[in-house]
C-alpha positions as CSV (number, residue, x, y, z in Angstrom):
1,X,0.0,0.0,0.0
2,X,3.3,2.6,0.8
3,X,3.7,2.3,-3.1
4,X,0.6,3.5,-4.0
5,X,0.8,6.3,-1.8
6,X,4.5,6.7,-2.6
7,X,3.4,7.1,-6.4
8,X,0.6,9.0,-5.7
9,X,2.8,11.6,-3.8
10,X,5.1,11.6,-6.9
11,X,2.7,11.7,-9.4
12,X,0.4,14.7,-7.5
13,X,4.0,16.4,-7.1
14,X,5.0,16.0,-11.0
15,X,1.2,17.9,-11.6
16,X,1.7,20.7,-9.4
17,X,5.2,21.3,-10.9
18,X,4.2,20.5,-14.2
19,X,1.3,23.1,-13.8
20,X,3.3,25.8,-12.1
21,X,6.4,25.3,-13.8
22,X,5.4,25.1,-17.4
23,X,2.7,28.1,-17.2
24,X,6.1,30.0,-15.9
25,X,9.2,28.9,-18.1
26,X,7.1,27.2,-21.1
27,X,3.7,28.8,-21.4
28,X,4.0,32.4,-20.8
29,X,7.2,33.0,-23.1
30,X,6.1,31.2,-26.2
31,X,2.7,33.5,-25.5
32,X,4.9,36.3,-25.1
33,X,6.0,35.9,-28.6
34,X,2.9,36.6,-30.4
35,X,4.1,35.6,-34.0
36,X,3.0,32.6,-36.0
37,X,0.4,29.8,-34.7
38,X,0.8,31.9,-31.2
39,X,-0.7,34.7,-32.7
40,X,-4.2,32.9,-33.3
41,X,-5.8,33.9,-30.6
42,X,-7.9,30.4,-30.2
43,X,-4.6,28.6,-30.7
44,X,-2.9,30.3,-27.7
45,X,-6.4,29.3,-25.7
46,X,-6.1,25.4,-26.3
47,X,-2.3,25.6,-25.6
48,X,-2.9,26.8,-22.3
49,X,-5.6,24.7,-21.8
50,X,-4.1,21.6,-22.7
51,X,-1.2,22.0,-20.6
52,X,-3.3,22.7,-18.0
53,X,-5.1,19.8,-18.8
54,X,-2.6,17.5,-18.6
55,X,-2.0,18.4,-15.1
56,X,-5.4,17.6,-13.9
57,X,-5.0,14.4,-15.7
58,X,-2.0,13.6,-13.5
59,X,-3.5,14.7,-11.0
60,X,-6.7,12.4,-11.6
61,X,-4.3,9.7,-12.0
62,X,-2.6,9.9,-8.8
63,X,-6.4,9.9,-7.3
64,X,-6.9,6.7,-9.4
65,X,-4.2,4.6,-7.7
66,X,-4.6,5.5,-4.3
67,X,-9.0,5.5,-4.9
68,X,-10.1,2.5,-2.4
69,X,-11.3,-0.6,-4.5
70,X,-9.7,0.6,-7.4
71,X,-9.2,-2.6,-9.6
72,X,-6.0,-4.0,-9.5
73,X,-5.7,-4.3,-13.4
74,X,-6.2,-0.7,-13.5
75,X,-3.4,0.2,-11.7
76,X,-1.6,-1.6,-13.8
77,X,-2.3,0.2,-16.6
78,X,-2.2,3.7,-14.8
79,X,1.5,2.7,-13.6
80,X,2.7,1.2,-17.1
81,X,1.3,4.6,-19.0
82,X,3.4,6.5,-16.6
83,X,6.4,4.1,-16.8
84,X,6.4,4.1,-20.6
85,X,5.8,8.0,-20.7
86,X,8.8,8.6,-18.5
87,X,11.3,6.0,-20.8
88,X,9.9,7.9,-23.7
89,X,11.1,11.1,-22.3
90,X,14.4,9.7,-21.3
91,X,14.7,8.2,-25.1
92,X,13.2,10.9,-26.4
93,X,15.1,13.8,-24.7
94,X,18.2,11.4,-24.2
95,X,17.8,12.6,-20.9
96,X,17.8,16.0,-20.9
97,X,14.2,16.4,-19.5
98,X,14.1,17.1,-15.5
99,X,10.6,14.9,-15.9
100,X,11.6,11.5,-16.8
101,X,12.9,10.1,-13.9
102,X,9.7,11.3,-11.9
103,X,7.3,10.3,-14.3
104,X,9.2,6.3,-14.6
105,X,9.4,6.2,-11.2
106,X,5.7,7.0,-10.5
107,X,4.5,4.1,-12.7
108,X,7.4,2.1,-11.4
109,X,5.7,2.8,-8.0
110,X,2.5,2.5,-9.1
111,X,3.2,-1.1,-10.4
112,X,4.6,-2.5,-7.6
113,X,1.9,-1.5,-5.5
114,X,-0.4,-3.0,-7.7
115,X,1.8,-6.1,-7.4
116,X,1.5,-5.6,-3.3
């Protein structure tokens, strides 16, 4: 049960950072810009948005694993999302991105709970 929590934790933390820290070093200077796609007024909405978004996801996902009775199988799949999305990252980034050891680890954590 630690595991769940401890993922949880991790991935609630990764929202709130994710949420804070992007609308601060990400969102707010490519707005700044005002030039090309960021000039559509509508396109600068759903970029904000959908950052945002993606927090409350992670967030929602951190409520999913610790949620009592949520099925086991679920968990799973919650965990191995976050797992994958983290390796991506690494890969992806080759490891340049602050994220993707946070976002393995809270599927790693996620799955071993489930495996509790």
């Amino acid at each position: 049960m630690i595991w769940l929590w401890l993922s949880a934790a991790f991935m609630a933390t990764t929202a709130l950072v994710h949420g804070a820290m992007g609308e601060k070093r990400l969102i707010q200077p490519l707005l700044a810009l005002d030039q090309g796609i960021m000039a559509v007024d509508l396109a600068r909405k759903v970029f904000r948005f959908a950052w945002h978004a993606t927090s409350a996801l992670m967030l929602a996902s951190a409520a999913t694993v610790i949620w009592p009775g949520t099925p086991r199988d679920l968990i799973l799949l919650v965990g191995a999302a976050w797992t994958m999305v983290g390796l991506f990252d690494a890969v992806y980034t080759r490891g340049r991105h602050i994220g993707w050891p946070i976002l393995t680890a809270s599927g790693v954590f996620a799955i071993l709970g489930a495996a509790a």
